[in-house]
C-alpha positions, 0 to 999 in steps of 0.5 A: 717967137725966138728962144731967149737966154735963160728961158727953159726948153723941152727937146722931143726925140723921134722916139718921144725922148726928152731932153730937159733945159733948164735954162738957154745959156749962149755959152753953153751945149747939150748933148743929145746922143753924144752930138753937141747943140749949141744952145746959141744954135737954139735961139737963133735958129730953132723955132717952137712947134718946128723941126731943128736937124741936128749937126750929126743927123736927125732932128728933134722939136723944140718946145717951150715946157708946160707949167707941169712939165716944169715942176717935174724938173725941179730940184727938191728935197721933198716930194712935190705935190703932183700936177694931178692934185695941184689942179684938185688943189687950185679947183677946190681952194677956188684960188682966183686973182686977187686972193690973198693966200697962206700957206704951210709949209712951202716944200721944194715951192711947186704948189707956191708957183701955183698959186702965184699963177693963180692970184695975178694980177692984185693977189698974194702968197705968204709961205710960213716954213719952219726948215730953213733948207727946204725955204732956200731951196723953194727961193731958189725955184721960185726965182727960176720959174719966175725970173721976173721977180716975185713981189707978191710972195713973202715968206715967213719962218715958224712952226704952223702948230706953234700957238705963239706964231701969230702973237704981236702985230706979225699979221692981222686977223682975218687978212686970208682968203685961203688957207693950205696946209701941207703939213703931217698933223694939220688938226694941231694948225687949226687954231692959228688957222682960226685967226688969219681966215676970214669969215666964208674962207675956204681951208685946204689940207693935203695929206698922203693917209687914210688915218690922217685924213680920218683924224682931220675931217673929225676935228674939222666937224667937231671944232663948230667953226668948219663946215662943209667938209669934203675929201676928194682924191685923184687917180689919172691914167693915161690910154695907149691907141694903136692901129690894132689895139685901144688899151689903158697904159700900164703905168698909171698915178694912182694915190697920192694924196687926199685934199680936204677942203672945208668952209670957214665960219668964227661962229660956234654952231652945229656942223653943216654937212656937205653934199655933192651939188654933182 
């Protein structure tokens, strides 16, 4: 399958290098060890998976990125939610097609392609950020990852802790299947939450704190409408194999973030535990 205009593109160096595209232009070259490639050159000739030689020698394997690997380029302002987490995020929030997904607040927009993927086809995301700068900014990724247009998503402006935010006819009660909070102070978000997650809805929140953490899981156990309460965090480390040696790498992702999670129910009861099925 050739390479298309305006499609990313990830080179691999011999010595495992990479050379970022994010987008082939016919017009334009990258630099690969002071040696132009024609970009034209790459749609033309170049195939994935297979061996391109380069004008001035040697050679480098074309790959189409990986919906991580696309993240990690994104331009931001803030700190996107790692893939590690992401995945946490998108397992636990149980995010399937169909869904209807709020979430708060929407950042450079990583977590926002995510769910997109998630919910296709017949799903939806709504993001509420109150920054305009960092709304422009997620726009512009989203249009970047998704060239196709992106109808299912809308988003809002407002503040998640205003108790005016949901006032009106701006949305319906109970239109939400998830909702996700990427906010410093979620527990103060929890009655705007109230109203837009349906019964047997699912609340998802990510922060970086034990202290955070501590003071949302309290709330969500001494509020009578959540349940089932569970805090997971995920530390990924790479291994590094030799011909001689079998080792851990010495870099490894360690935590990032805490992601609560919790079921929701619009009755006022005694909080239900959770116990790991596992």
């Amino acid at each position: 399958m050739p390479f298309l205009a305006g499609e990313p593109l990830i080179l691999y160096m011999p010595n495992g290098r990479t050379v970022s595209i994010p987008a082939l232009s016919p017009g334009k070259k990258t630099h690969i060890d002071g040696s132009p490639l024609p970009h034209i050159t790459l749609m033309e000739t170049a195939s994935e998976g297979l061996p391109l030689m380069l004008p001035k020698g040697g050679w480098v394997l074309p790959f189409r990125p990986t919906h991580a690997e696309s993240l990690s380029n994104l331009k931001r302002r803030t700190q996107i939610i790692y893939p590690k987490d992401q995945g946490l995020i998108l397992m636990w929030a149980d995010i399937r097609p169909g869904h209807r997904v709020l979430e708060s607040g929407i950042g450079s927009g990583a977590l926002t392609v995510s769910l997109l993927r998630m919910v296709r086809p017949g799903g939806a995301v709504l993001s509420i950020e109150r920054r305009p700068e960092h709304s422009e900014e997620a726009l512009a990724n989203l249009r970047t990852l998704d060239p196709g247009g992106v109808p299912d998503h809308s988003l809002m402006t407002g503040d998640m802790y205003d108790p005016e935010l949901f006032s009106g006819e701006r949305l319906q009660e109970s239109s939400f299947d998830r909702v996700i909070l990427d906010l410093p102070e979620p527990w103060k978000a929890l009655d705007n939450v109230k109203k837009v997650l349906r019964p047997g809805g699912i609340l998802l929140t990510y922060v970086p704190t034990p202290l955070q953490v501590h003071t949302l899981s309290l709330t969500l156990q001494e509020s009578g409408c959540f349940h089932l309460v569970r805090t997971v965090e995920s530390i990924v480390r790479d291994w590094e194999f030799g011909a001689q040696s079998v080792r851990p790498a010495h870099r490894i992702i360690g935590h990032t973030g805490f992601v609560t999670t919790s079921r929701f129910s619009p009755s006022s009861l005694p909080y239900i535990p959770f116990e790991p099925p596992f």
